[in-house]
C-alpha positions as CSV (number, residue, x, y, z in Angstrom):
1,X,-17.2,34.0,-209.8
2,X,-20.6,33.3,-209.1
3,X,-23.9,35.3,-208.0
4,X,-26.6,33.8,-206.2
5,X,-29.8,35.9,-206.2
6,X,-32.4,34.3,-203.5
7,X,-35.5,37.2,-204.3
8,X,-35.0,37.2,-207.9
9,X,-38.6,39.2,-208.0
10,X,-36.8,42.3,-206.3
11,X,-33.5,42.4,-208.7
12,X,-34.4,43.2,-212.6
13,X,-32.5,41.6,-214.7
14,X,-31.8,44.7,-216.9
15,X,-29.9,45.9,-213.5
16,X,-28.7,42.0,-213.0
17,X,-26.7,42.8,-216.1
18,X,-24.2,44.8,-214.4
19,X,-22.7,41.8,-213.6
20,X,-21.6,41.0,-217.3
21,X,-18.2,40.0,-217.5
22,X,-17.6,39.7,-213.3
23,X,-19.7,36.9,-212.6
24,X,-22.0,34.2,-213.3
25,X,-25.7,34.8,-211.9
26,X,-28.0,32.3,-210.4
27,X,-31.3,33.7,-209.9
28,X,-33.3,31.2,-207.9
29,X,-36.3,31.0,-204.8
30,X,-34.6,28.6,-203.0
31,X,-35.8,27.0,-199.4
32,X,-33.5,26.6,-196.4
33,X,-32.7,23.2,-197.1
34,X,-31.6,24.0,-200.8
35,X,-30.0,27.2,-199.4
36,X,-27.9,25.3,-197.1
37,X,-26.9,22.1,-199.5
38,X,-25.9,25.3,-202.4
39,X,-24.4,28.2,-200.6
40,X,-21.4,26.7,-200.5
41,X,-21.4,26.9,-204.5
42,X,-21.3,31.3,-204.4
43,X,-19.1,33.7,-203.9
44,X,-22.1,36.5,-203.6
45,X,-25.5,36.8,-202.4
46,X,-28.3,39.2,-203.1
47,X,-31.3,39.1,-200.7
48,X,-33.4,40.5,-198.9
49,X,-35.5,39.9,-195.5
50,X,-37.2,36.6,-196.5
51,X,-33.9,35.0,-196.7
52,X,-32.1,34.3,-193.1
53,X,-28.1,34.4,-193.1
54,X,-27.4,32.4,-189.8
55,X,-24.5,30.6,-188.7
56,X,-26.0,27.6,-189.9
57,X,-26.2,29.0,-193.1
58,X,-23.2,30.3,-193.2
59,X,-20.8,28.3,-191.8
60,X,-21.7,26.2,-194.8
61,X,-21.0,29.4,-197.5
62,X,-16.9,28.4,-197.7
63,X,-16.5,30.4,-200.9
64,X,-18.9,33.6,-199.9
65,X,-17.1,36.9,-200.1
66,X,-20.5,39.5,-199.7
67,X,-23.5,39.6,-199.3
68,X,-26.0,42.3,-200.6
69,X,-29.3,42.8,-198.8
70,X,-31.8,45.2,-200.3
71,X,-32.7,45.7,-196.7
72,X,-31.6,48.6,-193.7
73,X,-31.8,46.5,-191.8
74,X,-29.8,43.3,-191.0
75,X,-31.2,41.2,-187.9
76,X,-32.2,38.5,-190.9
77,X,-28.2,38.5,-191.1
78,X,-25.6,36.7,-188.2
79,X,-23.8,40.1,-188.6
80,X,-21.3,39.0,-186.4
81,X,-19.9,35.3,-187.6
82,X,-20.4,36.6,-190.8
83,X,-17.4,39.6,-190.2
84,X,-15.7,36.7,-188.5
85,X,-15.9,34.7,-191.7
86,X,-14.8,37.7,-193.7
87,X,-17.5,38.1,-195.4
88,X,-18.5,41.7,-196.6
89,X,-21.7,42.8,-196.1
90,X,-23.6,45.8,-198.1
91,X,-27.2,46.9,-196.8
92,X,-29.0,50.2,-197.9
93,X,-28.5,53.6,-197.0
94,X,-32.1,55.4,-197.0
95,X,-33.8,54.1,-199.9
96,X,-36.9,52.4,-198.2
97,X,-37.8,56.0,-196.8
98,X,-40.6,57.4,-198.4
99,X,-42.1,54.0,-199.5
100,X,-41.9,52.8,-195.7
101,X,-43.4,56.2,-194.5
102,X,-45.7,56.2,-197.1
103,X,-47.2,53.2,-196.2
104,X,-47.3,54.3,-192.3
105,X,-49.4,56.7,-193.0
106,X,-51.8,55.0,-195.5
107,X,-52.5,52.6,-192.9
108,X,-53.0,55.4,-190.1
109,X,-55.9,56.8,-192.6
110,X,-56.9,53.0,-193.2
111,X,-57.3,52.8,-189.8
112,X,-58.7,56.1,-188.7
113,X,-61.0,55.9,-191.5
114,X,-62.2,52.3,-191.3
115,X,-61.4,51.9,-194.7
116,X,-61.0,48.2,-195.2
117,X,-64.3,47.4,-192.9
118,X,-66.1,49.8,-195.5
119,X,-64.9,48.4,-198.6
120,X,-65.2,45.0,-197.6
121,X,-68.7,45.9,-196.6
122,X,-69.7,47.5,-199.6
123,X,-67.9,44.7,-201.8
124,X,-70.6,42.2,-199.9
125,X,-73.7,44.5,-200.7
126,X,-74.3,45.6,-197.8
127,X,-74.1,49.8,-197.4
128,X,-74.1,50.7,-193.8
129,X,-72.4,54.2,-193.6
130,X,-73.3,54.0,-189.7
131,X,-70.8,51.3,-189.0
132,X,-68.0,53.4,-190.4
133,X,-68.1,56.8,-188.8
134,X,-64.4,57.7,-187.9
135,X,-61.9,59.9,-186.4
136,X,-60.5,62.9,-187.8
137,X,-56.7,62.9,-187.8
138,X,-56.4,67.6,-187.2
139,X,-55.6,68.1,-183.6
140,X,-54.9,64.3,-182.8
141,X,-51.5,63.1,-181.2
142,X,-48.8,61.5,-183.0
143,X,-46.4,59.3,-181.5
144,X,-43.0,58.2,-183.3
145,X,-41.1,55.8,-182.0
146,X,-37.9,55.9,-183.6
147,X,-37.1,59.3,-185.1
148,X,-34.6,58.6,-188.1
149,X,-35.3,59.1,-191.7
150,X,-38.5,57.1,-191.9
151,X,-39.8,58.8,-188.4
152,X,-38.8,62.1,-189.4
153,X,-40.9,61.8,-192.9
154,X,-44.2,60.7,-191.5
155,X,-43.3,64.1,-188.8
156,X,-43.7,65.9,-192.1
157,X,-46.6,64.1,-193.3
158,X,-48.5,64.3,-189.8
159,X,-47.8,68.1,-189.6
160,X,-49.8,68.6,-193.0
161,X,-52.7,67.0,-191.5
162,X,-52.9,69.2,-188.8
163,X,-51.5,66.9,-186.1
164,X,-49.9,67.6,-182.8
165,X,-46.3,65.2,-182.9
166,X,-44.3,63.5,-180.2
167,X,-41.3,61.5,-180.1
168,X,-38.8,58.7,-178.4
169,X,-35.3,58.3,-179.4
170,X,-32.7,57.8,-177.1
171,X,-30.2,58.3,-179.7
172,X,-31.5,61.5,-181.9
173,X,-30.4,65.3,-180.9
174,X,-33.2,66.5,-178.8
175,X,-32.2,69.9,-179.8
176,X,-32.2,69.2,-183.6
177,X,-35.1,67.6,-183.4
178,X,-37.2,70.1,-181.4
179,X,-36.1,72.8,-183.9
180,X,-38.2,71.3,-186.3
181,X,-41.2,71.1,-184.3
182,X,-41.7,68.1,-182.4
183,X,-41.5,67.3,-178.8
184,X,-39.2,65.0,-177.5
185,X,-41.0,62.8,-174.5
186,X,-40.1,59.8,-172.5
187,X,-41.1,56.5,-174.1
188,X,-43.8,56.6,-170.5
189,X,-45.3,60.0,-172.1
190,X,-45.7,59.2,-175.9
191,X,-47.8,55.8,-174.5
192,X,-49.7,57.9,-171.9
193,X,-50.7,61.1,-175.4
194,X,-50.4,60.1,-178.1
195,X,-53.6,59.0,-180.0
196,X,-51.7,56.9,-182.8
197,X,-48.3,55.3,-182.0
198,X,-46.1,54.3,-184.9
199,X,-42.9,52.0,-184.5
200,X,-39.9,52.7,-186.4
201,X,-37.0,51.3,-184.1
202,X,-34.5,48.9,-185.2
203,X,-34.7,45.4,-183.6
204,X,-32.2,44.9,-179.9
205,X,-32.3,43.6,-177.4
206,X,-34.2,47.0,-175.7
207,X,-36.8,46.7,-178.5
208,X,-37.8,43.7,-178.6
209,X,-41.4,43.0,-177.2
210,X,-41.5,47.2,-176.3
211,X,-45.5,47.0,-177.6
212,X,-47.0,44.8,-174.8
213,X,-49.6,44.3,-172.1
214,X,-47.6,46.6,-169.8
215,X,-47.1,49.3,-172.4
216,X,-50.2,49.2,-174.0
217,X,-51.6,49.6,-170.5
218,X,-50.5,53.0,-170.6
219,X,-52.0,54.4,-173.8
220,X,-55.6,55.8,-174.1
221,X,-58.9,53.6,-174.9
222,X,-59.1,54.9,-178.4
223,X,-55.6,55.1,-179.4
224,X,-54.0,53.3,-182.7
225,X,-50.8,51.4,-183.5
226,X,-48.8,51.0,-186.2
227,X,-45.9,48.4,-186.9
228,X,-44.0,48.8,-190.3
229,X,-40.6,48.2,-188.7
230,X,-39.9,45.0,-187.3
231,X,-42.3,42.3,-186.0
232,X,-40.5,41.5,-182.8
233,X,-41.2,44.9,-181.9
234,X,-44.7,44.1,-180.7
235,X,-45.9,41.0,-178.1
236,X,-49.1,39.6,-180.5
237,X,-50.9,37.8,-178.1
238,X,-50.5,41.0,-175.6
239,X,-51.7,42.7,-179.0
240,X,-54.8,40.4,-179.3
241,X,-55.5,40.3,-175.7
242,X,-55.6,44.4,-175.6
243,X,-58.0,44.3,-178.7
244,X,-60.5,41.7,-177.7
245,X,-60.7,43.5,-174.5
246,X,-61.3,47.2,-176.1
247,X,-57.9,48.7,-174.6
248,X,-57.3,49.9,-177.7
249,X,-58.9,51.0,-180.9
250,X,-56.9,48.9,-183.5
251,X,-53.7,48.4,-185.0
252,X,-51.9,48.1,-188.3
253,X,-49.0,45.8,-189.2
254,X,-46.8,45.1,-192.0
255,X,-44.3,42.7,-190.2
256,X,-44.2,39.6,-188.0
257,X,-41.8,37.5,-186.1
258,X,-42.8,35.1,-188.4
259,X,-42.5,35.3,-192.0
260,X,-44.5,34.4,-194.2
261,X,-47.5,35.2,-191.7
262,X,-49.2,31.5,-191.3
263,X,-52.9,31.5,-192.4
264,X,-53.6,29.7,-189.2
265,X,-52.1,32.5,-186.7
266,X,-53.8,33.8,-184.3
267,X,-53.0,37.3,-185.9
268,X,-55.3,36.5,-188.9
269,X,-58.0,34.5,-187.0
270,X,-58.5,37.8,-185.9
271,X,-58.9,40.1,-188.5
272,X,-60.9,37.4,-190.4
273,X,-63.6,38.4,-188.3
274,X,-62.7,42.2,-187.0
275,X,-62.2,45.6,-188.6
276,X,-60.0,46.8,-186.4
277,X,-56.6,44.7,-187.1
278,X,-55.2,45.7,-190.6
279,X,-52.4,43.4,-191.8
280,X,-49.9,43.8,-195.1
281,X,-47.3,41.4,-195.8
282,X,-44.4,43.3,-194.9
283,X,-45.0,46.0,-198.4
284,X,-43.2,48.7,-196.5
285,X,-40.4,49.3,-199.5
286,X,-42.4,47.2,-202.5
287,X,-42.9,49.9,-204.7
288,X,-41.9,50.0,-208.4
289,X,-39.5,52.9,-207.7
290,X,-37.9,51.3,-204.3
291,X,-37.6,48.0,-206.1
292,X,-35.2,49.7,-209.2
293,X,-33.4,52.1,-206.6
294,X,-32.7,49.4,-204.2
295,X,-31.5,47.0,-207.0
296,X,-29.2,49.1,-208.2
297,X,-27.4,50.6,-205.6
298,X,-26.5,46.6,-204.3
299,X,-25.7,45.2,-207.1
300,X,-23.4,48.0,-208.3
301,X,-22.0,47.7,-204.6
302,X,-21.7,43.9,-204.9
303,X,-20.1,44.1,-208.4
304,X,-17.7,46.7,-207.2
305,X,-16.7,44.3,-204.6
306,X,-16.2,41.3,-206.7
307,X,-14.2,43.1,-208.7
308,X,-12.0,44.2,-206.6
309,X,-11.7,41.2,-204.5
310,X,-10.8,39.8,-208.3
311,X,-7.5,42.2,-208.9
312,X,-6.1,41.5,-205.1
């Protein structure tokens, strides 16, 4: 059998060599035009979100049994035709938590705090502690949309700084979740309070666009957003138009409907020249420990698989 490793950078090959004895391993970048002319060559994939699995893609993967994602989510996969194919497909079960809500809440205090206006000030020579005076997070509103594992941690995190917490999720137990110490409110109320709104909702059809000129419309003058979930999530030029035109105070993303993030978009025009826009290219679950946990649990999934699929 054969293994075909797309993010090579994000599977060590110390955990790679689980694989010993079950399969061959390819571990290669590849673009879509290499992806679709090879594919058809591997009975396993190991990805991750940079890598889309559409029908195109895989109507053209004849021998693919499983794919692996090192992702929770899968809207990068055609979940769907792939079932129909009968193709398995392993995702992960929590392990992006605390490096996703880590990051959240570095960029609320990156924001808050004016941190990368500051630094990049200072770096230039300049040392204007005027131009960076800003807010204190004790006694502030959060808002989490999305109140699953990543949600709940920055709850935690936000309640050691002191800070009041709401919440939207159509699908969490209200009770449950009020037990702990956060308000449930209608999506209408955590615009209308909250001082910073963070997104942590998986990508639908209900989702998609949810941040735009309508809903930001609703939230206070000095209010701050953060996106580490999905970039569809948020409208960008509704985003750009609401921060040009001071209807918010700024906003924080780590993911785009496009990825890689052009150099050219209208995203980083902006925060060329503005302090207020912080963007990260999608480093919610790239740390050192998320990298190895992640790795392992999919390619010992994977393997498993394979092997099995090898004794039928």
């Amino acid at each position: 059998m054969k293994v075909l490793v797309v993010s090579p950078n994000y599977f060590p090959e110390d955990i790679l060599s689980e694989f010993d004895g079950v399969a061959d391993v390819v571990c290669r970048d590849m673009s879509r035009e290499e992806l679709l002319n090879e594919i058809g060559n591997y009975d396993a994939v190991l990805t991750r979100v940079d890598t889309t699995f559409d029908k195109h893609v895989l109507e053209k993967a004849t021998r693919l049994k499983v794919i692996g994602t090192s992702t929770t989510g899968l809207d990068h996969i055609d979940v769907e035709d792939a079932i129909a194919r009968g193709i398995k497909i392993f995702n992960l079960s929590g392990t992006h938590t605390v490096p996703a809500a880590e990051l959240t809440f570095s960029l609320i205090l990156s924001l808050v705090r004016k941190i990368p206006g500051a630094h990049s000030s200072l770096s230039s020579g300049k040392w204007n502690r005027h131009e960076f005076v800003g807010t204190e997070l004790e006694g502030k509103t959060l808002g989490i949309i999305g109140f699953g594992r990543i949600g709940s941690r920055i709850g935690e995190y936000a309640k050691v700084f002191g800070m009041k917490i709401i919440a939207y999720d159509p699908y969490v137990d209200k009770s449950i979740v009020e037990k702990i110490g956060v308000k449930m409110v209608t999506l209408d109320d955590l615009f209308h309070n909250s001082d910073v709104i963070t997104l942590h909702s998986f990508l639908s059809p209900e989702t998609r666009d949810m941040i735009n000129s309508s809903s930001i419309s609703k939230m206070k003058k000095n209010a701050f957003l953060v996106n580490v979930s999905r970039g569809e999530l948020v409208n960008d030029d509704d985003l750009l138009d609401a921060l040009n035109e001071g209807k918010i105070a700024g906003a924080a993303l780590d993911v785009f409907t496009e990825e890689p993030l052009p150099s050219n978009s209208k995203l980083t025009e902006y925060a060329r020249t503005h302090d207020n826009l912080i963007l990260t290219p999608h480093i919610g679950a790239s740390t050192k420990e998320a990298v190895i946990k992640s790795a392992k649990e999919i390619v010992h999934n994977v393997k498993e698989f394979l092997v099995n699929k090898r004794s039928d």
